[in-house]
N, C-alpha and C positions, 0 to 999 in steps of 0.2 A: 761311716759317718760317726764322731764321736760326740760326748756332749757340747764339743765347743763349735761342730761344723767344719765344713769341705769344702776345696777351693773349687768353681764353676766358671765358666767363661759368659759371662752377661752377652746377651744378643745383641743389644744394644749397642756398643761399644768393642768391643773383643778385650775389655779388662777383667782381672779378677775381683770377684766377688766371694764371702765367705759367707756359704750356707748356714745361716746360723738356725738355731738348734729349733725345733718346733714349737715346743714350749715359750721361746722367748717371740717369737713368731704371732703366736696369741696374745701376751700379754701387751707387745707394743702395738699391736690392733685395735685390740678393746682398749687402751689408753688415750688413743686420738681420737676414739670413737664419739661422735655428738647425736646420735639416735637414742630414741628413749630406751631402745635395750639392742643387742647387738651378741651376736653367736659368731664365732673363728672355728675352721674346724682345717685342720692342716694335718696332712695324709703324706708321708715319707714311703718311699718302694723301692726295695732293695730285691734285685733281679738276678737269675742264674739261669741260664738253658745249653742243652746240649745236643743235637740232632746226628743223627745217623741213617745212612743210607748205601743199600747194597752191600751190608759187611763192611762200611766204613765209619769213620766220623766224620762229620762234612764243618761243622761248623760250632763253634760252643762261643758264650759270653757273658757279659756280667753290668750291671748298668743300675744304676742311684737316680730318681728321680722324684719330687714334690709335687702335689698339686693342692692346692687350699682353695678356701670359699670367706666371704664376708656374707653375713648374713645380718641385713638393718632391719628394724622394725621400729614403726612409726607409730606411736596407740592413737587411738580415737575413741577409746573406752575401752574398760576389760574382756569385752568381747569383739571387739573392732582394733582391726589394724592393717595399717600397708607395709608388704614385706619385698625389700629386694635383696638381691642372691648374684654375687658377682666375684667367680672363679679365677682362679690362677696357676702358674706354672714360673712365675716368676722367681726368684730366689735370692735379687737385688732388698735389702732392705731398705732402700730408697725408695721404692715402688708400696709398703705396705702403705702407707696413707691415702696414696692415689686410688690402688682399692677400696680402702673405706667408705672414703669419698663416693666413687660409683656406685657402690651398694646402697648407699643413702641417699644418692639423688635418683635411683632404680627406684626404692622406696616413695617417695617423692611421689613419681608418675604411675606408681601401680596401681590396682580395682584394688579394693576390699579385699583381703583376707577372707576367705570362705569356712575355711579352719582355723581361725583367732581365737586364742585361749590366754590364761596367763603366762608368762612364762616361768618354768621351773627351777626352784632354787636347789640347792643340794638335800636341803632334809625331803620337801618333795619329790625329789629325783630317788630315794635312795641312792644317794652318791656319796659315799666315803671320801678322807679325804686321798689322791693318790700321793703315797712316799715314793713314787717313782716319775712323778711327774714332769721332773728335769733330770731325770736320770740318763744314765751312756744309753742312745740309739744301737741296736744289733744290725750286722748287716752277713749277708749270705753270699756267696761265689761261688765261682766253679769249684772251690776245693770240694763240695759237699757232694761231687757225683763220684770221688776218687774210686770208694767200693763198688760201685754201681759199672764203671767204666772200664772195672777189672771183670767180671763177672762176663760184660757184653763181648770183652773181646775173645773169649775163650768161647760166647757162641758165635762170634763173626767165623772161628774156622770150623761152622759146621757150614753143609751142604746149603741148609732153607736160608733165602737172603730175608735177611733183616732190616727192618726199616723205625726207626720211632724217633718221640723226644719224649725229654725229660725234662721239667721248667719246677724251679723253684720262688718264692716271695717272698718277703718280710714285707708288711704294711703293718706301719707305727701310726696311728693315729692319735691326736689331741685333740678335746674338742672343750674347749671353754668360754662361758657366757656373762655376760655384764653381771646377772646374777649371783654369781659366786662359785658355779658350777666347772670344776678341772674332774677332766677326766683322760686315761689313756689308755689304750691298748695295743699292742704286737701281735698281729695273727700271724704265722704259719702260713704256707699254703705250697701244696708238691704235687707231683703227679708223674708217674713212666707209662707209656704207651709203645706198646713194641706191635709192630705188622710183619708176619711173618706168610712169604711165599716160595711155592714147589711145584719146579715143572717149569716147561716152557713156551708153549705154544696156547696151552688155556690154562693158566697156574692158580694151583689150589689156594688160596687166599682166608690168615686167620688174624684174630688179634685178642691179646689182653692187656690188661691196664692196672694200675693200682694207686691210689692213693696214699700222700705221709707227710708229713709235718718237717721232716728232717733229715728224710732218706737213710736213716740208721736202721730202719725195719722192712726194709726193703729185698730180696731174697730174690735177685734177676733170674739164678739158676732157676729155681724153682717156677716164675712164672715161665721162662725158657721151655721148659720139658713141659707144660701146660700148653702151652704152641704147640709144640712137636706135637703132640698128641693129639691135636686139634687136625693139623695137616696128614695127623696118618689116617684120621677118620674119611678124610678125602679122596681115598685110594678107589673108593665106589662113589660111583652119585647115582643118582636116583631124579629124576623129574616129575614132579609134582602140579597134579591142577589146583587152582585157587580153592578155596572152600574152607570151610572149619574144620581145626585140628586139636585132640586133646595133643594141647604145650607145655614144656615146661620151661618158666623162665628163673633164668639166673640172678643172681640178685643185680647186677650193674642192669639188666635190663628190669629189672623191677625199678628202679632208684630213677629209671629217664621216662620210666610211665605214671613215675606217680607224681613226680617234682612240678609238673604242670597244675598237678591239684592244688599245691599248694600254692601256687602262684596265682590261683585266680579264687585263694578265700575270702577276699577283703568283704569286710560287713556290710558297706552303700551296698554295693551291689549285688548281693543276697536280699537285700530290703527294697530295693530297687528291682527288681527282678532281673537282672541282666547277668544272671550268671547260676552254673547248676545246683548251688547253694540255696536258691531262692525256693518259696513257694507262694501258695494265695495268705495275704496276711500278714506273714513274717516269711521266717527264714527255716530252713534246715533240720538246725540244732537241737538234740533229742532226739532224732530220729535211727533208728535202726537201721547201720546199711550194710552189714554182714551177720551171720549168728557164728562166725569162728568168732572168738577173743582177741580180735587185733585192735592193736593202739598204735597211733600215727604219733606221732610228737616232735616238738624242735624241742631242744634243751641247752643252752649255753656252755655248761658244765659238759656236757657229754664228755666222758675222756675218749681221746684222740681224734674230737672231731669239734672242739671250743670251737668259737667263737666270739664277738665282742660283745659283751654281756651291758649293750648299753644303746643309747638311740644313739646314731650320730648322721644328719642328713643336710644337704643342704639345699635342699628342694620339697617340698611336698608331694604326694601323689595319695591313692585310694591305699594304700598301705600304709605311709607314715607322714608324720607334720613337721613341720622346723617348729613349731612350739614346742614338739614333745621332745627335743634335742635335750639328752646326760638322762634320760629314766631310764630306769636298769629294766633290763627284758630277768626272764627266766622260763623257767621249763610250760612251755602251754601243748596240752593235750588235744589235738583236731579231731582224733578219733580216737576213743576210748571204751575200750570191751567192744568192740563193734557198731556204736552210738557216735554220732556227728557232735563233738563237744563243742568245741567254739570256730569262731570266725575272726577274724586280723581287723582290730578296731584301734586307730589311733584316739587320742582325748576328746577330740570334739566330736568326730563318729560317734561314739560310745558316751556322752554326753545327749547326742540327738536321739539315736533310739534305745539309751537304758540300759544299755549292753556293758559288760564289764573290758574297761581299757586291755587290750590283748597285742603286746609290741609282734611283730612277724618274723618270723623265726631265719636263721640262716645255714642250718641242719633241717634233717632229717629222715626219721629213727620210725622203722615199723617192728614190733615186736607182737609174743602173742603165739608163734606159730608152735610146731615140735623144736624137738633137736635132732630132727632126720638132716642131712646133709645131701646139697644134689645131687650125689653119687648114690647116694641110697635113694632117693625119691626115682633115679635113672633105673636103678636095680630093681624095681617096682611095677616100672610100666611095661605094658605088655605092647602096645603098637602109639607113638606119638610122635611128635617134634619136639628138638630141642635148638632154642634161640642162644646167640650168642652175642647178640648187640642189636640195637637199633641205631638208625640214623635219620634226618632230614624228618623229624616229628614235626607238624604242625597243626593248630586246631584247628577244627572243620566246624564244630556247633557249640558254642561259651554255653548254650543251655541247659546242654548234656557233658561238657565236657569231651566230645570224641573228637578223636587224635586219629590223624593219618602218619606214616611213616611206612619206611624200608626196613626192610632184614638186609643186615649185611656182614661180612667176613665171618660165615659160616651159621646154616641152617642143617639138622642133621637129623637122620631118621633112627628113633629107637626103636626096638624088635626085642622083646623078648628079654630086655631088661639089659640089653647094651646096645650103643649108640654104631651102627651097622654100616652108613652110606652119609654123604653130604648131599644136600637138596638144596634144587635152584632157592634164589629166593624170590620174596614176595613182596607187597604192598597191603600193609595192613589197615582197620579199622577199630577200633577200639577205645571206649573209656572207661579210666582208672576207675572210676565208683562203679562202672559195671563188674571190673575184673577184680575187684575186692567183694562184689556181693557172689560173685559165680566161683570165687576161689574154692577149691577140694581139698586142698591142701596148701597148706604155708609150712616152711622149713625152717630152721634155725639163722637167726638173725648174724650178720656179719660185717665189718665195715668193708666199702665198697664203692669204684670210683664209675659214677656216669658216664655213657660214651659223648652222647651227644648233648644232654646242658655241662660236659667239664668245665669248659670257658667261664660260665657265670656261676656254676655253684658244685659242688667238689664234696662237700661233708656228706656223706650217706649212709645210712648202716639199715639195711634189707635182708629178708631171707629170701630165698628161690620158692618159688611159685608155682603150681600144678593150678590150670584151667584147664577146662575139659573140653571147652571150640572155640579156641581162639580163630579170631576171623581174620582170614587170609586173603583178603579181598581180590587179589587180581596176582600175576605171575609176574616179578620184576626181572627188569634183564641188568642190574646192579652186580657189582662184584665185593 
């Protein structure tokens, strides 16, 4: 897609239409616009994936697609207003009005705004202005697995079959408001996942993954012979009763126990009691919930794991407002030295109880630990388990935080300071603020890709984790 737009075949009709550019997408929205203020926010995604199966390539492709929002707002004072929110996938610029129009008669018939603030202009937003605002759109293809695909096929002619994908993104987003507010940004977003298995009648079953921005850092060999090595460990097994074990977790299984935390810090509901953040009175915050040094944090900046360093939404929920749409985020601390720093307060949250505006982060960075490495932390232990992913995590109690899930493609017994035998797996119990208070050790931080939130959130950089009982609640018969 370039700055001037892509031909599209309209559903409507089977003519063409020319995708025009994002930027001009917003401004002829907010032009026809008759609401007292009025937000566009138009989201371009530019797709690559490649799958393989059994030492094959099965299928790969590549695909362009939009989806935008109208968002009206109707005031009834600086604190009152009726907001309506009405999306598309359209790509006809005959249709944007018709949009408008719906948002604003949604508007019309909505309640009250519960979170009516004013809305933000650019010096309130810290919003610059962008020089790239109407600039050429980037777009991403199959070319980008070229190395990746050389690599795979030179493990397709080993023995252990192969199984994964690899999926690529560009999402361009603009999001500009009656107010004066232009903003844009290009995220990034990658992933390889390989499943490797040996044998044939019960076959030993592993997998690793990684996270990149562009797949130019990407080292398939190298996660390859990390398989392998995984499936030699499966040459013994070992059967395990449930019960607590000192564990040590890896950082992609640190990164899928702790992302739940973050998801459920919003400030209501700490002040509300309905979440582990809460207590009698207030909230949390200030309190002591490890004595290691660790710091939780999103941060925008992060290199190699950015972000859109800005609101862009077109819905409301306990984490963000369509008021607070174009305010710049940046780096906020959750947990800091081992103290509960803040909690996810949109403007009018954080208006109601006193609390400082905190946007929600889209990373997530645990630092603090040594610089031992899990080979060394392995080299260490005298009799434990080592995890190598989680899957099917779900919460069991919002007031605790505890989370159920599976072990799966590979549980393994250390001995003596090397990893001996694979072990069934299990079905666990566990929450993250317990296993941050009970941690003995924390390792050197790394960036590193979730198994099971990948789908919705990808940036993570964790170090591997020694618990001393992690709790194995019951024996899974998962592979």
């Amino acid at each position: 897609m370039s700055g001037h737009g892509s031909e599209f075949a309209d559903d409507t009709g089977g003519r063409s239409v020319t995708m025009m550019h994002g930027a001009e997408v917003v401004e002829r929205a907010l032009a026809v616009a008759r609401a007292d203020e009025t937000i566009v926010i138009v989201t371009d995604a530019s797709e690559a994936s490649l799958r393989w199966a059994g030492n094959s390539m099965t299928t790969n492709g590549s695909s362009v697609s939009r989806s935008w929002a109208v968002v009206s707002i109707l005031r009834e004072g600086p604190r009152s207003a009726r907001v309506g929110s009405v999306g598309s996938t359209s790509v006809d610029p005959a249709e944007i009005e018709a949009v408008v129009r719906s948002a604003e008669e949604a508007a019309r018939t909505a309640e009250p705004a519960a979170d009516a603030m004013p809305l933000l202009d650019p010096e309130s937003a810290g919003a610059q202005p962008d020089s790239q605002w109407s600039g050429p759109v980037r777009e991403t293809g199959i070319e980008v697995f070229t190395g990746l695909a050389g690599e795979l096929a030179v493990g397709f002619a080993g023995t252990d079959r192969l199984y994964g994908f690899a999926h690529h993104q560009l999402h361009t987003t603009w999001l500009g408001t009656s107010t004066g507010i232009r903003r844009r940004w290009t995220e990034p977003t990658g992933s390889i996942e390989i499943n490797g298995k040996r044998g044939d009648d019960d076959p030993a079953s592993a997998w690793v993954g990684a996270p990149t921005a562009d797949f130019t850092d990407i080292g398939v060999t190298a996660l390859l012979a990390e398989l392998s090595r995984r499936l030699d460990w499966c040459a013994r097994r070992v059967e395990l009763p449930a019960g607590r074990y000192p564990t040590l977790l890896p950082p992609s299984a640190v990164a899928d126990l702790l992302i739940p935390m973050l998801w459920s810090m919003d400030g209501r509901g700490a002040h509300e009691g309905h979440t582990a953040f809460a207590r009698a009175g207030g909230t949390r915050v200030g309190e002591r919930l490890t004595d290691l040094p660790l710091t939780l944090y999103s941060d925008p900046a992060a290199a190699g794991l950015e972000y859109r360093p800005f609101v862009a939404t077109a819905a409301s929920s306990e984490t963000s407002s369509v008021f607070d749409n174009g305010l710049s985020a940046g780096r906020v601390d959750w947990l800091r030295e081992g103290v509960i720093e803040s909690l996810i307060y949109p403007r009018a949250v954080a208006a109601q109880y006193d609390a400082p505006v905190t946007v929600a982060g889209e990373n997530l960075l645990l630092s603090g630990g040594t610089d031992r490495t899990l080979e060394q932390m392995i080299a260490t232990t005298e009799r434990g388990l080592l995890l190598t992913c989680l899957w099917y995590i779900r919460e069991v109690d919002p007031a605790t935080l505890l989370q159920t899930g599976l072990t799966r493609d590979g549980v393994y017994l250390v001995e003596d300071g090397a990893v001996t035998a694979a072990v069934n797996n299990f079905r666990f119990n566990e929450s993250p603020l317990d296993l941050l208070r009970r941690a003995t050790e924390v390792g050197a931080t790394e960036i590193t890709l979730p198994r099971e939130w990948k789908d919705w959130f990808t940036r993570t950089a964790m170090p591997p984790m020694r618990i001393p009982d992690f709790h194995m609640s019951s024996v899974s018969q998962a592979t």
